[in-house]
KOLLO-993464 format. One record per residue (C-alpha): residue number from 1; residue in one letter; x, y, z. Coordinates in Angstrom, 1 decimal, padded with zeros to 4 digits, m for minus. Layout:
<rs>
{gulum:NUM&dose:a&u:X&v:Y&w:Z}
...
</rs>
This chain:
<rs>
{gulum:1&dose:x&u:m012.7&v:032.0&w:011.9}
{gulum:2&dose:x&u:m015.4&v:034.6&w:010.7}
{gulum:3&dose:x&u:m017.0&v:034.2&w:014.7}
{gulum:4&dose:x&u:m014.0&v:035.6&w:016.6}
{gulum:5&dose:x&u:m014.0&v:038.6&w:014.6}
{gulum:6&dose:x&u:m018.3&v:038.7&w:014.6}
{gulum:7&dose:x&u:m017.2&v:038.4&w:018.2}
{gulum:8&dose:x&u:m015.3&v:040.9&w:018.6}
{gulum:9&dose:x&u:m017.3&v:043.5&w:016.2}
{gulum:10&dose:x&u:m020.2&v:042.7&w:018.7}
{gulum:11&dose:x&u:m018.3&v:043.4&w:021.9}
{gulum:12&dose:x&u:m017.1&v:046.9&w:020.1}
{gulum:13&dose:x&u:m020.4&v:047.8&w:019.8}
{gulum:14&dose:x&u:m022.0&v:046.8&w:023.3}
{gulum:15&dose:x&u:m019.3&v:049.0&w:024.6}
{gulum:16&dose:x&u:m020.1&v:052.0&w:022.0}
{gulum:17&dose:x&u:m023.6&v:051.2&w:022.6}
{gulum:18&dose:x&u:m023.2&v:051.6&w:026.3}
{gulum:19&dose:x&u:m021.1&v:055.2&w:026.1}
{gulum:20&dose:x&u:m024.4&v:056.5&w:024.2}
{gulum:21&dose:x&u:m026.3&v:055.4&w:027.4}
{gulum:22&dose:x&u:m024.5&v:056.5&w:029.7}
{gulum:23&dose:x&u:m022.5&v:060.1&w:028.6}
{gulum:24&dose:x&u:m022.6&v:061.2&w:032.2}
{gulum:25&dose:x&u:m020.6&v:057.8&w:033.5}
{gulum:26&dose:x&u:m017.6&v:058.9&w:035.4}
{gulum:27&dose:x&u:m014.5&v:059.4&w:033.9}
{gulum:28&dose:x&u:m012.6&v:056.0&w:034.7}
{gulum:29&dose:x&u:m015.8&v:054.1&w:033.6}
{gulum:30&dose:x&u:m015.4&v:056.2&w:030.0}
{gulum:31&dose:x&u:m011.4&v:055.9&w:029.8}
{gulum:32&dose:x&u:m011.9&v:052.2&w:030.4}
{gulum:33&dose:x&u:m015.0&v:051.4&w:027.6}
{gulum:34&dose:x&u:m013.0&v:053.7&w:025.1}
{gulum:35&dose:x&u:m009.8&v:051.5&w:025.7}
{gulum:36&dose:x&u:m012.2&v:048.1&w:025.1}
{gulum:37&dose:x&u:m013.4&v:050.0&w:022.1}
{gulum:38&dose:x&u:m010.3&v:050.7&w:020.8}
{gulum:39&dose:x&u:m008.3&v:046.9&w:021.5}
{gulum:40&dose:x&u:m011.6&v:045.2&w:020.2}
{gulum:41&dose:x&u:m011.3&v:046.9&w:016.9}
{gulum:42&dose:x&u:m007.3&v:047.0&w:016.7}
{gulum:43&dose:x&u:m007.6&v:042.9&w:017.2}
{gulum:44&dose:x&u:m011.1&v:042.8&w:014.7}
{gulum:45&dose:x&u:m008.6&v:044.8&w:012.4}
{gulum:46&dose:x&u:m005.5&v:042.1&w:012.5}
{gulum:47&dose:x&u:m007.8&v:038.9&w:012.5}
{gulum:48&dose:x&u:m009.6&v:040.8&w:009.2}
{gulum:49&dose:x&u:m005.9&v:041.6&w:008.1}
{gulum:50&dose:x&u:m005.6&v:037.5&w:008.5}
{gulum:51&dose:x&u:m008.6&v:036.4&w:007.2}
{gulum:52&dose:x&u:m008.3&v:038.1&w:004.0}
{gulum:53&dose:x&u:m004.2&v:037.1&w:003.9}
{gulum:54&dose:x&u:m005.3&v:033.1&w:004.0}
{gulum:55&dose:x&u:m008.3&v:033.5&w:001.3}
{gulum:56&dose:x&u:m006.0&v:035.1&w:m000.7}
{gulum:57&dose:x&u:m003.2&v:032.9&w:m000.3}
{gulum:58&dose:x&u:m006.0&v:030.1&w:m001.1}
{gulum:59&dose:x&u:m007.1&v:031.5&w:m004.3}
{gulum:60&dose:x&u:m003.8&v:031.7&w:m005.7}
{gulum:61&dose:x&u:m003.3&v:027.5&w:m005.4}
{gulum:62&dose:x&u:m003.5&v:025.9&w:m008.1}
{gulum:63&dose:x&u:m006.9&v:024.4&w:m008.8}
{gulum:64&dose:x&u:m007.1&v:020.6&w:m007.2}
{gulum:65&dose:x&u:m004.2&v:021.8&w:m004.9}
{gulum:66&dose:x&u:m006.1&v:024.4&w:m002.6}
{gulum:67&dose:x&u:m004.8&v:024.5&w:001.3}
{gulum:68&dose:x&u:m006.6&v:022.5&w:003.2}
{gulum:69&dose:x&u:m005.7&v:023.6&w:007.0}
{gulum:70&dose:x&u:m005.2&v:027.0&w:008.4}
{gulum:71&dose:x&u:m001.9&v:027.9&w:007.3}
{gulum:72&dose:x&u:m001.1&v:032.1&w:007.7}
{gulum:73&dose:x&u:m003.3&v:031.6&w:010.7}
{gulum:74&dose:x&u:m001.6&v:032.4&w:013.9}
{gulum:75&dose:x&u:m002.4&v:030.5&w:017.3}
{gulum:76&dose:x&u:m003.8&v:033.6&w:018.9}
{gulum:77&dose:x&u:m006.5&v:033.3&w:016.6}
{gulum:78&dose:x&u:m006.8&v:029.9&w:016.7}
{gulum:79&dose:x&u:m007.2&v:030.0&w:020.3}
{gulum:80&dose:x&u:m009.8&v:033.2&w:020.0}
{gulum:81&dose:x&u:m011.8&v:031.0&w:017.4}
{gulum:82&dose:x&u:m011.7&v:027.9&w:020.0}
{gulum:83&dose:x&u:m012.7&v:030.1&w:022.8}
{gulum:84&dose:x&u:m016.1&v:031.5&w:020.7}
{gulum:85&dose:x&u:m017.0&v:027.8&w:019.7}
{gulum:86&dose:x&u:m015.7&v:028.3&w:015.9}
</rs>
């Protein structure tokens, strides 16, 4: 689960990283990086958000009794975690 969201933290920043090289890109080419920038780290946000909802959900269990598949975790996550190689 940790590599979608290692995914998606890298993307944000090959897209920030690419603003700084390129200031003087023309405006559609800006509007469309900052809109990556900004969906990359709303989603790194809610699979975070999920990450830290399951762990805590697991530490709560009962010792002997802790979850053993991804309950909490929704399929668009799954999928995103399948499509990096996690």
């Amino acid at each position: 689960m940790h590599d979608v969201l290692a995914h998606r933290l890298s993307l944000l920043s090959i897209h920030a990283g690419a603003l700084q090289v390129a200031p003087d890109a023309p405006a559609p080419d800006i509007q469309r990086a900052t809109g990556v920038i900004w969906d990359s780290a709303h989603q790194a946000l809610e699979d975070l958000r999920e990450i830290t909802g399951v762990l805590h959900a697991s530490s709560l269990a009962p010792i002997g009794k802790a979850p053993t598949g991804p309950r909490g975790v929704s399929t668009r996550f799954l999928t995103g975690s399948r499509v990096v190689g996690g």
